[in-house]
C-alpha positions in Angstrom: 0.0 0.0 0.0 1.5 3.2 -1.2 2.1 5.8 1.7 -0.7 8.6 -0.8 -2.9 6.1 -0.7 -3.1 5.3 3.1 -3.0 9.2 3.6 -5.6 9.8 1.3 -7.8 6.6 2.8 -6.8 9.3 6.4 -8.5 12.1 5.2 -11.4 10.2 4.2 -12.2 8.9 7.4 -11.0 11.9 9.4 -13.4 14.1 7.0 -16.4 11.4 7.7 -15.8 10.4 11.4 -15.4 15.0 12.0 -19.4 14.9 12.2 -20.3 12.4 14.6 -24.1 11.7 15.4 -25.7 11.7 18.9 -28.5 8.4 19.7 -31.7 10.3 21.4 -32.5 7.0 23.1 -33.0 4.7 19.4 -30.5 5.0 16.5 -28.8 8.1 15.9 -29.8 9.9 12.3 -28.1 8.6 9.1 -28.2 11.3 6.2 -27.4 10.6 2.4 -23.8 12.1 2.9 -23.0 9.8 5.4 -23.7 6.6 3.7 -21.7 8.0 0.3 -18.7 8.8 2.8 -18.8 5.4 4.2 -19.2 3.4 0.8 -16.1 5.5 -0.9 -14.1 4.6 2.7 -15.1 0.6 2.1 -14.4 0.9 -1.7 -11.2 2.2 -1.3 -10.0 -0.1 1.8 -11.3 -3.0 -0.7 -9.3 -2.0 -3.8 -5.7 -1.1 -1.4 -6.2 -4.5 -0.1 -7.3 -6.4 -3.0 -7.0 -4.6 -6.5 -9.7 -4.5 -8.9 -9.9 -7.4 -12.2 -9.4 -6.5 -15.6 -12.8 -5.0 -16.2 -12.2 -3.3 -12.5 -14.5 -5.1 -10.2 -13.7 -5.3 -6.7 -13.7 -9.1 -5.5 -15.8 -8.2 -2.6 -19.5 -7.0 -2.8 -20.8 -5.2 0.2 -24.4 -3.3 0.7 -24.5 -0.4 3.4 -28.0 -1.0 4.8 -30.0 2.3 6.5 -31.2 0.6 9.1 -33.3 3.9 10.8 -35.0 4.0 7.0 -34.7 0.1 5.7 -35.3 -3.5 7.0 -31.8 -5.7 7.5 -31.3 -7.9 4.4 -32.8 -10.8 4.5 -31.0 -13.7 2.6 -27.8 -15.6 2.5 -25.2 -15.5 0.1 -25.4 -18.0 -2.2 -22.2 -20.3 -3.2 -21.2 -20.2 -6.8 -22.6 -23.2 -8.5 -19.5 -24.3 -10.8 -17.3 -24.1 -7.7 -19.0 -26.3 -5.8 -18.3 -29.7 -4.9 -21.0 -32.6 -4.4 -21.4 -31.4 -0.7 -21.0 -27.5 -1.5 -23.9 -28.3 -4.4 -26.1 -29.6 -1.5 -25.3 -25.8 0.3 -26.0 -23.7 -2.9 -29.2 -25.2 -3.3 -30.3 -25.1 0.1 -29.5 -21.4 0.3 -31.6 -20.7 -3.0 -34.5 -22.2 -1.4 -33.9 -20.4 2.1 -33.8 -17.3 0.3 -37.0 -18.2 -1.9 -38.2 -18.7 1.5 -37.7 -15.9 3.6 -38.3 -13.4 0.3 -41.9 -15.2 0.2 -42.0 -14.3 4.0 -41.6 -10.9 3.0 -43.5 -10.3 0.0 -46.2 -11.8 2.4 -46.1 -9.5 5.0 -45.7 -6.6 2.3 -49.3 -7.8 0.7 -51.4 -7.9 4.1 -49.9 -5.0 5.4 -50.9 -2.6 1.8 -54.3 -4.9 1.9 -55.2 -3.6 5.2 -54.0 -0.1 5.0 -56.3 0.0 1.8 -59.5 -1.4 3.9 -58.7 1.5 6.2 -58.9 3.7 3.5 -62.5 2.5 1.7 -65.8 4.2 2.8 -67.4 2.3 4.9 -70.4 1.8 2.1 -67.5 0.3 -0.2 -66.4 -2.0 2.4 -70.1 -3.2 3.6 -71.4 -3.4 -0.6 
């Protein structure tokens, strides 16, 4: 790691960690600014560490989650299939179906939730006719 780079990698986290944020009793606000800072600080640590490919990917894949405006992820990584042995094939297909799972959960939830906030909304002659 070159000596600019690490100083540069400085700056950015001196410039995002100079405005800190106070909890009021929950989670303390997250603005828009904040969560750019943060994903330039983890693309950059990423690329010193481990270089990008030829068509400059990064070989890690992160997601910064807002968790004061957005649910936690919810699935698993899945293994790549042409890596995987007999044992690891048994894995990547049982993470597919978890995921399918839990994203049925979800899309569940998501339905009766909108379906009831919509009753709510109706007349009362609407919902009685």
């Amino acid at each position: 790691m070159s000596r600019r780079g690490r100083s540069a990698l400085d700056k950015l986290i001196d410039k995002f960690l100079a405005e800190s944020r106070k909890s009021d009793g929950g989670w303390a606000p997250v603005t828009e600014r904040d969560l750019g800072q943060l994903y330039i600080i983890v693309e950059k640590i990423i690329g010193m560490k481990w270089g990008q490919d030829s068509d400059g990917d990064l070989p890690i894949e992160w997601k910064i989650i807002d968790r004061t405006r957005f649910e936690r992820l919810h699935y698993s990584p899945v293994p790549y299939e042409h890596k995987a042995k007999d044992e690891l094939a048994l894995e990547h297909l049982s993470t597919v179906v978890t995921n399918a799972n839990i994203a049925n959960d979800e899309l569940s939830i998501t339905l009766r939730v909108l379906q009831n906030k919509l009753r709510e909304k109706k007349p009362k002659k609407q919902q009685e006719g």
